[in-house]
PASEBA-1860 file (N, C-alpha, C; in nm, 3 decimals):
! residues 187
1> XXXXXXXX> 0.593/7.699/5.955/0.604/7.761/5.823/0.739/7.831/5.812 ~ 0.775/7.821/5.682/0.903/7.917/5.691/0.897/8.030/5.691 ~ 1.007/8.138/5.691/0.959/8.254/5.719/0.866/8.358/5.585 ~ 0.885/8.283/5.468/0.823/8.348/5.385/0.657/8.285/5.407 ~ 0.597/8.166/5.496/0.507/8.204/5.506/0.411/8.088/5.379 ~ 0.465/8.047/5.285/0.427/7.987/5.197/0.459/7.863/5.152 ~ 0.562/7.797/5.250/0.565/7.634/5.226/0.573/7.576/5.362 ~ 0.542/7.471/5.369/0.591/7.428/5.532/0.771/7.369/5.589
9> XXXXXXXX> 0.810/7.389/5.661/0.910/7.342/5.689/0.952/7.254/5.728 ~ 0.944/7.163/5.611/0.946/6.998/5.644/1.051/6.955/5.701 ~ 1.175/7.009/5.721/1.288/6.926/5.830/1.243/6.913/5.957 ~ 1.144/7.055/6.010/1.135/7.087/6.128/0.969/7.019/6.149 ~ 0.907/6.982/6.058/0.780/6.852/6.066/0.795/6.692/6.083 ~ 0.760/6.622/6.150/0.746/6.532/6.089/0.639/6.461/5.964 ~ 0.721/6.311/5.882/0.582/6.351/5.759/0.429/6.292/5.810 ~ 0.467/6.232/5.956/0.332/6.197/5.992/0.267/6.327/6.021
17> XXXXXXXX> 0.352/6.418/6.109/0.268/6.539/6.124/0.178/6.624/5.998 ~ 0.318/6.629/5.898/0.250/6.677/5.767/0.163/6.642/5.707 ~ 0.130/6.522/5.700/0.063/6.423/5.604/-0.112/6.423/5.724 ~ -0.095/6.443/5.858/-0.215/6.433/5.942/-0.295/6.570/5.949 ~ -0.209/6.708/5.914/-0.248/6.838/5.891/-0.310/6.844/5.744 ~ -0.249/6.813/5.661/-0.266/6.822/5.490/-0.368/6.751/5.490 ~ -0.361/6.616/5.497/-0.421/6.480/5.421/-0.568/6.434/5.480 ~ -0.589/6.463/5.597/-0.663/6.447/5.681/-0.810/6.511/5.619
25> XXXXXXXX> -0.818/6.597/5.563/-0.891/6.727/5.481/-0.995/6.644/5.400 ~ -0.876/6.587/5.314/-0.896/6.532/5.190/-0.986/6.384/5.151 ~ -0.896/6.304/5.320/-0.997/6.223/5.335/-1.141/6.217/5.395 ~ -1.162/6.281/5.445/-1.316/6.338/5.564/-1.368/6.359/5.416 ~ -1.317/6.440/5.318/-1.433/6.484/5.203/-1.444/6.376/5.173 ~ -1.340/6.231/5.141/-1.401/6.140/5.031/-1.507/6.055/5.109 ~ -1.505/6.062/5.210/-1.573/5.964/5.353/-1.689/6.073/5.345 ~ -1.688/6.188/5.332/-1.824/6.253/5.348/-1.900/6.231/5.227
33> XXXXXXXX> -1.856/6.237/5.095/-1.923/6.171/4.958/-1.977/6.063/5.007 ~ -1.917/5.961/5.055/-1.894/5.810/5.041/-1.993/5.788/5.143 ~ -2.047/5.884/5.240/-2.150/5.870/5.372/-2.121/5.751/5.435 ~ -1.979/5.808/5.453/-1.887/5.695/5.551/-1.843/5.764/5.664 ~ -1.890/5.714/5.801/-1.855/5.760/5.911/-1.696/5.758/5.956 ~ -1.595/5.855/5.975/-1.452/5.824/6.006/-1.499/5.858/6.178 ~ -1.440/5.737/6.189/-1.414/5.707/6.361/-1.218/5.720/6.406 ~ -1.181/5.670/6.308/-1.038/5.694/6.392/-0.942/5.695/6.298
41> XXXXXXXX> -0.786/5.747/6.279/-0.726/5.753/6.183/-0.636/5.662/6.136 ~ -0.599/5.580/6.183/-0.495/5.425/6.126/-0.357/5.445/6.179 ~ -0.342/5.551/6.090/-0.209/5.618/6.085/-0.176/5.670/6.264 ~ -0.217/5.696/6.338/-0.208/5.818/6.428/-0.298/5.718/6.576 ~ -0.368/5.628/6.550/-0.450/5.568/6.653/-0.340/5.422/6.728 ~ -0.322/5.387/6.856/-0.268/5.322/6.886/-0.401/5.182/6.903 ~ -0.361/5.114/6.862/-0.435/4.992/6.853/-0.401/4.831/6.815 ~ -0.453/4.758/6.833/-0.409/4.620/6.872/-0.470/4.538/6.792
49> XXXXXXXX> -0.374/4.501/6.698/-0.392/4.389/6.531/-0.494/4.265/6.540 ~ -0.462/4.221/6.696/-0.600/4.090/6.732/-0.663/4.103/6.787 ~ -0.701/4.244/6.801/-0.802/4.274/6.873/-0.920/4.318/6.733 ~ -0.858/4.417/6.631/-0.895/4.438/6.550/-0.947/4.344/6.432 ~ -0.867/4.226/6.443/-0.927/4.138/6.350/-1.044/4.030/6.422 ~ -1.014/4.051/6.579/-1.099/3.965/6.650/-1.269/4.051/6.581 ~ -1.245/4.179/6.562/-1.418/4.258/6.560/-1.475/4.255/6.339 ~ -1.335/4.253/6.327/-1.323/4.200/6.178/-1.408/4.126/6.149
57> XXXXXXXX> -1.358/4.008/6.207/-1.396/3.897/6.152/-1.591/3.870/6.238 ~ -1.597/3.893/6.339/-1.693/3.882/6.392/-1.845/3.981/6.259 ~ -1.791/4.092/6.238/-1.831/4.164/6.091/-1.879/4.072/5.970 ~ -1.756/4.031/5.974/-1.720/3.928/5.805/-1.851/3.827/5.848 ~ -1.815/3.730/5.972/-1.928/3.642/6.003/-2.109/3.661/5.942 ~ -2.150/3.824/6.041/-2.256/3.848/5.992/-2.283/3.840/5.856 ~ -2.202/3.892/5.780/-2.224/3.838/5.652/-2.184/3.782/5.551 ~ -2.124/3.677/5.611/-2.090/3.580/5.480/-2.126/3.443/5.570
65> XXXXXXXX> -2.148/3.427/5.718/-2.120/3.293/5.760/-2.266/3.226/5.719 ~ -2.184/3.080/5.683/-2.195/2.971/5.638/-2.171/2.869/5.696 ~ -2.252/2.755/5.800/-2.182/2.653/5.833/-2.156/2.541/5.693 ~ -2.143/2.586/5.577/-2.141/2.517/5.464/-1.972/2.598/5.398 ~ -1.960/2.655/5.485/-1.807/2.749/5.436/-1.701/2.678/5.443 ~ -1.563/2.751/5.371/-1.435/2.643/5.389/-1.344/2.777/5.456 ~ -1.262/2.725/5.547/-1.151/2.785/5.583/-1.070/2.763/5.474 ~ -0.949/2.863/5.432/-0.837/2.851/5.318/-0.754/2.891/5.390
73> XXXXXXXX> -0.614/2.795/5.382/-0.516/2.848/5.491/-0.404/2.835/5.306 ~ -0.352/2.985/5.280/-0.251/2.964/5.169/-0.116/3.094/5.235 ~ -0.013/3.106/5.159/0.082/3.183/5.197/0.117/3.251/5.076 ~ 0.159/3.349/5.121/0.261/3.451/5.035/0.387/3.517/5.057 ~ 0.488/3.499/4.936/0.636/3.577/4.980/0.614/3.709/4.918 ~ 0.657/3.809/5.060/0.666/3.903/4.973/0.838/3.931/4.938 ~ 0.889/3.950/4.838/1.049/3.971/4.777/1.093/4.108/4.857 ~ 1.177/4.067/4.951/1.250/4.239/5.016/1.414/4.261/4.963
81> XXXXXXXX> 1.440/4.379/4.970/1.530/4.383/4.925/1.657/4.418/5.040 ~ 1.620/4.446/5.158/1.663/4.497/5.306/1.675/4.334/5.412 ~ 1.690/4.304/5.549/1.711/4.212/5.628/1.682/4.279/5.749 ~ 1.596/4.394/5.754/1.529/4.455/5.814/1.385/4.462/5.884 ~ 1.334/4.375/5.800/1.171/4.355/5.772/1.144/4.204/5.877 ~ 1.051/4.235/5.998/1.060/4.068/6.011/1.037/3.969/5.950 ~ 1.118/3.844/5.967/1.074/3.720/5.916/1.188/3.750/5.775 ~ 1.252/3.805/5.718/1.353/3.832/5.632/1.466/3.711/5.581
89> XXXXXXXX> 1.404/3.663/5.523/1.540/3.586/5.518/1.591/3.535/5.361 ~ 1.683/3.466/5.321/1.722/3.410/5.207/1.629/3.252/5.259 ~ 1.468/3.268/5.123/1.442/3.103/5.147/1.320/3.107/5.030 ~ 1.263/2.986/5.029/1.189/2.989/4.843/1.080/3.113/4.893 ~ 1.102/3.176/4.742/1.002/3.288/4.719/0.904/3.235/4.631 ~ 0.775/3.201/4.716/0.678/3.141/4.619/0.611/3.258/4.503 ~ 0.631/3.381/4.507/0.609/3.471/4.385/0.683/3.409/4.307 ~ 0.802/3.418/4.278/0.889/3.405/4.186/0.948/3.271/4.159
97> XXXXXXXX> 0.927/3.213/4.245/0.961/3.005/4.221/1.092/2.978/4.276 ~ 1.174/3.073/4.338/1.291/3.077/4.357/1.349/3.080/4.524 ~ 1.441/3.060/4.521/1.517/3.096/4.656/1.606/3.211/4.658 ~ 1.517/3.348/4.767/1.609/3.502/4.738/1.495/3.520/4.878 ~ 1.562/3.674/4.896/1.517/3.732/4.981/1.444/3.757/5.023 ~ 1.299/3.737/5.078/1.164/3.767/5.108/1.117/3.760/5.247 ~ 0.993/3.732/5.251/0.903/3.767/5.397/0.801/3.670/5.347 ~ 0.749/3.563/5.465/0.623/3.496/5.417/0.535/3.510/5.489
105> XXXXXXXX> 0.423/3.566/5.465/0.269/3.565/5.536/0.181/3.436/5.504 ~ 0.154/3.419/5.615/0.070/3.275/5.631/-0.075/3.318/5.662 ~ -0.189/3.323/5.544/-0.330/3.350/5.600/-0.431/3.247/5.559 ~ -0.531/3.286/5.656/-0.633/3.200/5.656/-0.746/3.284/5.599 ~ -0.827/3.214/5.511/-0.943/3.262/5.418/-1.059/3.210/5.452 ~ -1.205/3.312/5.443/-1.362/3.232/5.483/-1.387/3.244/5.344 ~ -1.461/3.152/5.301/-1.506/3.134/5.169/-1.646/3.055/5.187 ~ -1.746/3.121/5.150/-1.867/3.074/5.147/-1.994/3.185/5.014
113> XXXXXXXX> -2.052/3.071/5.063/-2.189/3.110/4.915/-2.253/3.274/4.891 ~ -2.150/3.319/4.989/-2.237/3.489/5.038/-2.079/3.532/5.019 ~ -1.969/3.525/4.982/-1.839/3.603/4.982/-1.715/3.543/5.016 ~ -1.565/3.576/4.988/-1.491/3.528/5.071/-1.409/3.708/5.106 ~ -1.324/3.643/5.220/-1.226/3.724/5.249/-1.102/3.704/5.321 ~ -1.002/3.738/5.365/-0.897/3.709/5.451/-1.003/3.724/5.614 ~ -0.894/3.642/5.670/-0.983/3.644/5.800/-0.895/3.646/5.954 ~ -0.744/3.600/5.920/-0.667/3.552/6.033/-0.507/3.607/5.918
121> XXXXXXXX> -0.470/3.630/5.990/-0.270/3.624/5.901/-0.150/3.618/6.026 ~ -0.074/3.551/5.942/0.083/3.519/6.063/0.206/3.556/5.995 ~ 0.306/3.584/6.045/0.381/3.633/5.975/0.507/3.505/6.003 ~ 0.565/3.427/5.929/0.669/3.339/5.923/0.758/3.387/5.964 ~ 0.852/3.330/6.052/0.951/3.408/6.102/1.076/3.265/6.119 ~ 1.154/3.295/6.006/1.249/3.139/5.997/1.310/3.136/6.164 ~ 1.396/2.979/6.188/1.490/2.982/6.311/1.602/3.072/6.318 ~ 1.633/3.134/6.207/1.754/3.237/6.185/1.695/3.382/6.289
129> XXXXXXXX> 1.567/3.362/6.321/1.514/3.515/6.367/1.490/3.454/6.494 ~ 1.435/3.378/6.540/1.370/3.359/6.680/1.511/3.328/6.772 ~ 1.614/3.244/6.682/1.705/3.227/6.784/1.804/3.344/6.809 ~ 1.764/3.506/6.762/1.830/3.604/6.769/1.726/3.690/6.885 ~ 1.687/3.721/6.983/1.640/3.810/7.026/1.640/3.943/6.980 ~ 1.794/4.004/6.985/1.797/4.119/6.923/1.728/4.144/6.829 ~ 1.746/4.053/6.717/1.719/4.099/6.613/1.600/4.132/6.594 ~ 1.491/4.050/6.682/1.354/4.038/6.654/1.308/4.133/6.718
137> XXXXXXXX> 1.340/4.200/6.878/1.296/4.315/6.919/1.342/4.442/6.856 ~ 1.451/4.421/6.749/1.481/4.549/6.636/1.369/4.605/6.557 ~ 1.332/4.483/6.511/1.214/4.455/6.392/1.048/4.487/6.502 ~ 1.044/4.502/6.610/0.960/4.504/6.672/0.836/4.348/6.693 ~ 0.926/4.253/6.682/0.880/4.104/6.689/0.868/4.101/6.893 ~ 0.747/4.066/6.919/0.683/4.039/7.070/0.790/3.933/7.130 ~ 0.850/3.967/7.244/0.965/3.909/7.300/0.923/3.759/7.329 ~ 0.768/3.698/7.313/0.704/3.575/7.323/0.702/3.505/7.230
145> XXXXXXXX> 0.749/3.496/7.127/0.674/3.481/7.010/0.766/3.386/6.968 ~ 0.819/3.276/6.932/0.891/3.165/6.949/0.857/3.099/6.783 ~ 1.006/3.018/6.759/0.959/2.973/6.570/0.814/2.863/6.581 ~ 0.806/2.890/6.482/0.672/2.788/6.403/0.646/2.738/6.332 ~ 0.713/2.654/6.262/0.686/2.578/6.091/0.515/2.653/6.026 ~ 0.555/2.691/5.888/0.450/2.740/5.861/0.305/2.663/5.860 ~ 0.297/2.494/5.859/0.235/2.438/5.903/0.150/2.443/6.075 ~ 0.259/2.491/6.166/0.213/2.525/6.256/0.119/2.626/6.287
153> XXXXXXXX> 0.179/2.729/6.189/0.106/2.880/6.197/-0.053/2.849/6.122 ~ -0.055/2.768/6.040/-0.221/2.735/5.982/-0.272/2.679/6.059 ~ -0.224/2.570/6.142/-0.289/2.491/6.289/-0.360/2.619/6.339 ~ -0.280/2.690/6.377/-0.302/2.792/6.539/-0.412/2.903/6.506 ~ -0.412/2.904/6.368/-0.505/2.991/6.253/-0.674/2.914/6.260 ~ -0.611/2.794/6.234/-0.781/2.722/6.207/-0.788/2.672/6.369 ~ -0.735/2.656/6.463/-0.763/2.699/6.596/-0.819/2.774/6.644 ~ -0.746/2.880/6.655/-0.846/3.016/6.691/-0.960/3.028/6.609
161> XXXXXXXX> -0.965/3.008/6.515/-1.105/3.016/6.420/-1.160/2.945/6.492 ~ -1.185/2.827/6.517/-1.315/2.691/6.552/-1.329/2.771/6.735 ~ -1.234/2.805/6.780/-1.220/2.876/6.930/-1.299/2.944/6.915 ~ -1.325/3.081/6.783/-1.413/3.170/6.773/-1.533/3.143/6.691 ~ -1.598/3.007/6.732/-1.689/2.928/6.625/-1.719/2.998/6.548 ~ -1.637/2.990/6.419/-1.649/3.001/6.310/-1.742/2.899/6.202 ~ -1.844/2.938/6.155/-1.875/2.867/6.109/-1.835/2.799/5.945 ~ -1.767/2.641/5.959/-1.741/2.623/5.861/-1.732/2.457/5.911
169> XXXXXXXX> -1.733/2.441/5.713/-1.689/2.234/5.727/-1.598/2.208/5.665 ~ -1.531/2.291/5.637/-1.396/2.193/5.529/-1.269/2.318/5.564 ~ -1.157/2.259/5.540/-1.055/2.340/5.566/-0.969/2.268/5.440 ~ -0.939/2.390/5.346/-0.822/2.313/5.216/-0.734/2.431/5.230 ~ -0.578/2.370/5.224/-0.478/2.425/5.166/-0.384/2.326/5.106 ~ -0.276/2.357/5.052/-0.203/2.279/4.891/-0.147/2.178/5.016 ~ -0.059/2.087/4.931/0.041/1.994/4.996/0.131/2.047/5.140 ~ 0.212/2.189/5.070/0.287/2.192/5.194/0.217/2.215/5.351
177> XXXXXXXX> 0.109/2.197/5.355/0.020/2.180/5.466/-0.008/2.062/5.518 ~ 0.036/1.972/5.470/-0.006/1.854/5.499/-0.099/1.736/5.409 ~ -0.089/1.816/5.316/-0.214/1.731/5.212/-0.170/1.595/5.179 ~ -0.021/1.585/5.142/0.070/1.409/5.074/0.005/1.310/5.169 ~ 0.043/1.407/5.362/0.039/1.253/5.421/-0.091/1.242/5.480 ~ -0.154/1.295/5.475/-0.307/1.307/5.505/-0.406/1.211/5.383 ~ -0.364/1.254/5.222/-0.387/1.117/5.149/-0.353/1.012/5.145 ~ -0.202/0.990/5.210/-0.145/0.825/5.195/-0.189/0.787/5.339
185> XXX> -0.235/0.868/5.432/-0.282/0.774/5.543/-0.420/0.743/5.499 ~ -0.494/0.810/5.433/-0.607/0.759/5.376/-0.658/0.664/5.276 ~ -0.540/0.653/5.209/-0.544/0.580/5.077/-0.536/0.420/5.148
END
């Protein structure tokens, strides 16, 4: 506190600190309305993204699985304005129809007669990033983690899914997945 006692001294806080003293309050009340148990804080808990979606999805299963379900493998750019962000690069921004600056997430969707939801996500990371080390341990990219055509990244998606028998029978996503030559070998 400063010395008058009546604001905090935010140079000498950090805003995670601030925001975990203040904010913390505020949420327990809406979770106590909501007769929602808080187990851990997001912000402040060290924890592991596939580990977390591994118990996710096992959740989602109980209630929505369907061996009558479809996997959805689709993507999204998000537009950045920095070269900071992994996966950053100048390449088509499917928001906007264009070629500019963005980030593409590659996810996989359960969709069945009881709900859908996201279930799996990858983050695109062009050859401009993987063949930079630096750059990628800047961005905090896993020193393993090697390029992938975004086609690849839906493979390794509906992989691990069928790995974690998932129950489902159909898997659709648009053309750039493979749809052209998958019909002309069929046709």
């Amino acid at each position: 506190m400063n010395p008058n006692g009546k604001v905090p001294d935010i140079p000498s806080w950090s805003a995670r600190d601030y925001g975990n003293r203040i904010g913390n309050w505020r949420l327990f009340e809406i979770l106590d309305e909501l007769k929602l148990p808080a187990t851990i804080l997001l912000n402040s808990a060290v924890w592991d993204a596939d580990l977390v979606r591994d118990d996710l999805r096992a959740y989602i299963l109980e209630r929505l699985g369907d061996p009558q379900a479809v996997l959805v493998i689709d993507e999204t750019s998000f537009r950045k304005r920095g070269k900071k962000s992994a996966g950053v690069a100048r390449q088509h921004c499917g928001t906007t129809g264009h070629l500019e600056n963005c980030q593409v997430g590659v996810f996989l969707a359960y969709a069945s007669r009881h709900g859908h939801t996201l279930i799996d996500r990858r983050v695109y990371l062009p050859e401009s990033w993987t063949s930079n080390p630096q750059r990628c341990a800047q961005a905090g990219v896993p020193h393993d983690i090697g390029f992938a055509t975004r086609s690849q990244l839906a493979h390794d998606m509906i992989t691990a899914a069928i790995t974690a028998q998932v129950p489902a029978r159909w898997v659709a996503a648009d053309e750039a997945y493979g749809g052209r030559e998958q019909r002309q070998q069929a046709g």
